[in-house]
Structures are given as structure tokens and as C-alpha cells.
N, C-alpha and C positions, 0 to 999 in steps of 0.2 A: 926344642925348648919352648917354642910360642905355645905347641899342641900341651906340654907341662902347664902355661901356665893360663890356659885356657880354661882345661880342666879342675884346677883347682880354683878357679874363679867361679864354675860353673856349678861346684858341689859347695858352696860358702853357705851357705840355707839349710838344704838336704840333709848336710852333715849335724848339722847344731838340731836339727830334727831327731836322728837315727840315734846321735849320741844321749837322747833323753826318752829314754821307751815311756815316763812318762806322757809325755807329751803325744806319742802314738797312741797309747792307750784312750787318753781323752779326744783325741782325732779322730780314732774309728767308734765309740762311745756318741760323740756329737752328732756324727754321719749318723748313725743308724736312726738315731731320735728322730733327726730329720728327716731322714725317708719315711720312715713309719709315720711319724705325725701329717706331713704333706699327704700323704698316700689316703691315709683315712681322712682328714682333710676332703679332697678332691671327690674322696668315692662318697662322703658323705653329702656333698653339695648336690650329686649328681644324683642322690637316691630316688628324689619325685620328680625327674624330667631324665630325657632321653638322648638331646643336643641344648646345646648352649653356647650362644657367638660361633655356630658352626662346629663344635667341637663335640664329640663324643666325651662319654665319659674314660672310656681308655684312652683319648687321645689327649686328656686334659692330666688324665693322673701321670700317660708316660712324659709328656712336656712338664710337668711339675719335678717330677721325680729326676728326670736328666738336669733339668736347669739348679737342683741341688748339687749335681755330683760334678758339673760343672763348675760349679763356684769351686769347686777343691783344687782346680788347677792354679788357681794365683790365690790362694787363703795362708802358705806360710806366715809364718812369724819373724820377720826379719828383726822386730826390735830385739828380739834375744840376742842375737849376735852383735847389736850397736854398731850394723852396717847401713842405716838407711842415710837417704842426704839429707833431712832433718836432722840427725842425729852428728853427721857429720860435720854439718853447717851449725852445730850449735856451739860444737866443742873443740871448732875450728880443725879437726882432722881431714877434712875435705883436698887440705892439698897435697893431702901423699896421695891422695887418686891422680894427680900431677904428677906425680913422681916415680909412679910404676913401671916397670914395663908396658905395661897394656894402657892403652888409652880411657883416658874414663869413660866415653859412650859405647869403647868395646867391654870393657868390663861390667858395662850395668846390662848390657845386653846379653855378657855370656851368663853371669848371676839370673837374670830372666830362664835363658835358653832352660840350667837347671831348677829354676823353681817350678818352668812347665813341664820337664821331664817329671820331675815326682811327682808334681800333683794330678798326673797324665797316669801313674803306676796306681794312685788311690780312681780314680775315676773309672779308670778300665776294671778297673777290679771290683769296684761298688756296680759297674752295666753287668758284666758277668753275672753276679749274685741276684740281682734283680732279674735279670731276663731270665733265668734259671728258677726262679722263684714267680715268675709271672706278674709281677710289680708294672715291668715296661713292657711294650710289646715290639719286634723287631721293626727293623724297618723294611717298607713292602717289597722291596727288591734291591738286588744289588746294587744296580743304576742311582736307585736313592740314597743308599748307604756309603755311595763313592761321592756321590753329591755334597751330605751330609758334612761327610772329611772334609771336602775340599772350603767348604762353607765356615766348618767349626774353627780352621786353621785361620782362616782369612779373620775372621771373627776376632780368634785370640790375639791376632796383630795389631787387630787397630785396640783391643783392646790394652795391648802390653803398650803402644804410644799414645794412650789418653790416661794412665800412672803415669810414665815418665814426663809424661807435660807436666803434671801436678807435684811432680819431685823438683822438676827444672825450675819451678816455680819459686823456691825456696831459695836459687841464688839473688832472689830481689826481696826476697819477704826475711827470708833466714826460718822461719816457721811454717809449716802449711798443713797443721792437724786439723785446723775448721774446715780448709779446702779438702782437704782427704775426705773428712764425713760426710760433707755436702758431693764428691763427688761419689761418692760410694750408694749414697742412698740415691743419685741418679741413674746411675748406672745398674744399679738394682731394677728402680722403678721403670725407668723407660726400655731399658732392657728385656723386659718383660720378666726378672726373677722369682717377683710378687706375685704375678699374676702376668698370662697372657696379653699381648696388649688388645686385641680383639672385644675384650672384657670394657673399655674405656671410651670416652668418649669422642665420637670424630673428631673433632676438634683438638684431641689428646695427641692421636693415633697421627695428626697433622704432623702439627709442631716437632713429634719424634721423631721421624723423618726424615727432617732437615737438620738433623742431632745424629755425631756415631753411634750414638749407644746402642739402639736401636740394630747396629749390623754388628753386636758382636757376640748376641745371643739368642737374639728372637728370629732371625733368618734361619739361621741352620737348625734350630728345635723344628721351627716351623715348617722347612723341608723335611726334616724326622719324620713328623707325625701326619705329613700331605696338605697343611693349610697351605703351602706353595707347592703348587707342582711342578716337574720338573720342565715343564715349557715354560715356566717364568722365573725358574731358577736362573739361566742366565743373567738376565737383567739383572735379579740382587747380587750375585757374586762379580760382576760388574761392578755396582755401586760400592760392593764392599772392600775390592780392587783400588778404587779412586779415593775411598777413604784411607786407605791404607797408606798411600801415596801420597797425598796432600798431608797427611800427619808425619808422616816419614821426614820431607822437605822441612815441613814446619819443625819439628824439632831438632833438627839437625841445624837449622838457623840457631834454635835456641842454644846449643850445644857451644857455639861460636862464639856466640855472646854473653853465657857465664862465664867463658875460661879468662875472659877480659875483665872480671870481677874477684876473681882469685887473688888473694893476694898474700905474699909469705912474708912474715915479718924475724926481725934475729938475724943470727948469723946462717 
């Protein structure tokens, strides 16, 4: 029974996707513009120089072009289904996530587990086509390509508990659309989505640092494409270990301390 209803917690997203080929159609429509425009983008910058901030111009197009098919792992559309905690916090349904079987921080987690699965079947499937296509180039060895994984995973963690901070947010605010876009467009920027952060200035490059964002996408592109090498990859997959860790604790406090804000009113 738990494994029941695990699973259907964890296809809540996915499905509301599959059941609208719509919305597939415009998914892979979106993606390709993206690639292709990034791609020429990138090879056009590169046309009258040969390196730039260290980067080739294939090392810039394939770190472009992945850090696109990357955003498709957490890009669902949860408001179609009128499952996010904004929406729940608005309309006061927030406490039959109380009332489930499943716990609400295991529920929002197994809903995560499946929005990474799918957006993990579009991503794999967009490297495929590309690398097939010469878009990206592979990665120089196994060694780096196990790296990579182990990088990208850690990556997607701290990045799946710096949303859920920003959701947990809402049981003191009730609203957090201004904080979603202010955190989106940082997690973009500093993440290096935009652009590599190598591209920016010391001082940028500083400050990000001492910010997760920075380990949830630019570490593992950047062991991809060899601006880290694999003798200093330990150290970042450390750091990005501790981030993981510290945000883990940290919202799991917060977890505590919404459900004492809950409240059911009637019979």
C-alpha cells in the first residue's frame, strides 16, 4: 500500500503532462528553439576569437547547450494541476496534505522524485540528439562522465531544497510568486544558466560562492566540459555534499514549524 501510494504521488505532474499532448508538443517545440538559438548564439560569439574566459568555442556551445536541457528537469507546470503550496495556501486545501496518508514533506518529495524522472526522460533524450548531431561534444572520458553524474545528482538536490525553501516560505507569507521569480532569476544567473560564470566579474564569481546556486549547475557543466578537472572535482562535490546537508536540516526545521501553523477550522 505505501509503494501505491508513493507512486501515485510521484506521477501527480507527469500525468497532467502526458494527458495533454498539447502541452508536449509545445515542450519539445520550445526545447529545440532553445537549442538552436543558444547554439548559434555561442558559435556566433566565437567566430573572431579562438578562447574566451578559458573556454573554447565547443566547450562554450556544449556548456550552453546542456545547461538548456538541464533546466527541463524541474520546468513542469505544476499550476495545471492546482497542486503547488501557493495554491494550496490560498484556497486553504493545504490541510488535507495533513490528512493523507503520506506525510507532507514525503509527498512533496515523492512529487519532486517524479517531476525529476520526467524531465530526466526529456534531457536524456535532447544529449542523445545532440551528441548525434555534433551540437555537444562527449565528455573526455569515462572517469569524467561518472563524475559528471555524480555532480549533476548532488546539484539537482540542493537544487530540489532551495524550491522547497521558497514553497515553505508561504506558510508565513501565504503568497511567494515575487520570491519564486527573484529566486529563479538567481538561480539562473548565478548558476551560470545565462552564461558561464567565468564570463563575470571577480568579485561576481566571489560572492557566488558563498551562495548554493552556484553548486547546482555550474560545477557539474563545468566538470563536463574540463574547466574543473578531475583533481579538483573532489573538493566541489564536497562542497556540494555540505550544501546538501545544511539545506536538508534547514528545511526539515522548517517542516516543523509550518505544521504548527496549520490550522483546520468546522467540523
Amino acid at each position: 500500500m505505501a509503494a501505491l501510494h508513493a507512486w501515485r504521488a510521484a506521477r501527480v505532474t507527469p500525468l497532467g503532462e502526458l494527458l495533454a499532448p498539447p502541452r508536449i508538443t509545445a515542450a519539445l517545440l520550445r526545447l529545440t528553439v532553445q537549442i538552436v538559438l543558444v547554439a548559434s548564439l555561442w558559435r556566433g560569439l566565437y567566430s573572431q576569437t579562438g578562447t574566451t574566459a578559458g573556454l573554447t568555442r565547443d566547450q562554450a556551445v556544449t556548456y550552453a547547450v546542456l545547461a538548456v536541457l538541464a533546466s527541463r528537469l524541474r520546468e513542469l507546470d505544476q499550476y495545471a494541476g492546482r497542486d503547488t503550496v501557493m495554491q494550496h495556501m490560498h484556497f486553504g486545501t493545504i490541510i488535507y496534505w495533513y490528512l493523507r496518508p503520506l506525510a507532507p514533506q514525503r509527498y512533496y518529495a515523492l512529487r519532486a522524485f517524479g517531476e525529476q524522472l520526467y524531465g530526466l526522460a526529456w534531457a536524456l533524450t535532447g544529449y542523445v540528439v545532440c551528441l548525434a548531431a555534433g551540437v555537444v561534444e562527449p565528455p573526455e572520458s569515462p572517469a569524467v562522465a561518472g563524475v559528471f553524474a555524480l555532480s549533476m545528482l548532488l546539484g539537482q538536490l540542493v537544487l530540489y531544497y532551495v524550491m522547497l525553501i521558497i514553497d515553505q516560505l508561504c506558510f508565513w507569507t501565504l503568497r511567494n510568486g515575487a520570491a519564486m521569480l527573484i529566486l529563479i532569476f538567481a538561480q539562473n544567473l548565478l548558476s551560470g544558466v545565462y552564461a558561464p560564470l567565468w564570463y563575470f566579474p571577480d568579485w561576481f564569481i566571489t560572492m557566488s560562492r558563498f551562495l548554493p546556486f552556484q553548486a547546482t549547475l555550474s560545477v557539474p557543466l563545468s566538470i563536463y566540459v574540463g574547466r574543473i578537472p578531475l583533481s579538483d572535482a573532489g573538493a566541489q562535490l564536497a562542497l556540494q555534499a555540505v550544501w546538501v546537508t545544511v539545506l536538508s536540516l534547514f528545511t526539515r526545521f522548517l517542516w516543523r514549524r509550518a505544521a504548527r501553523r496549520v490550522v483546520a477550522q468546522g467540523g
